[in-house]
C-alpha positions, 0 to 999 in steps of 0.5 A: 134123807139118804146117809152112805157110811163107808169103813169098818164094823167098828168104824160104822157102829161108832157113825151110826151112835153119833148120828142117831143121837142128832137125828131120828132113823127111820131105816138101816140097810143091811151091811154089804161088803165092798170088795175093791178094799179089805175089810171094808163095809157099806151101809144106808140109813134113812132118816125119818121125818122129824120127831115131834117135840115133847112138852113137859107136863107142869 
């Protein structure tokens, strides 16, 4: 799955932590400048397939 995130550097490492949390990334483009608005940023995450589940040794 493809993720878009529009906003600011603050605003995009602050979506990125959260969705890490939720969901395994498999890439991150770089960060690109839009330039209709000010100081506003975009950048691409893909997601990775889904993490195997780990089983607790007993």
């Amino acid at each position: 799955m493809r993720i878009r995130i529009d906003g600011t550097h603050a605003e995009i490492a602050y979506a990125v932590n959260k969705i890490r949390t939720i969901l395994p990334i498999g890439s991150i483009s770089q960060i690109l400048p839009l330039h209709q608005r000010p100081h506003t940023w975009r950048v691409f995450l893909n997601t990775a397939p889904k993490r195997p589940e780990r089983r607790w040794i007993t």
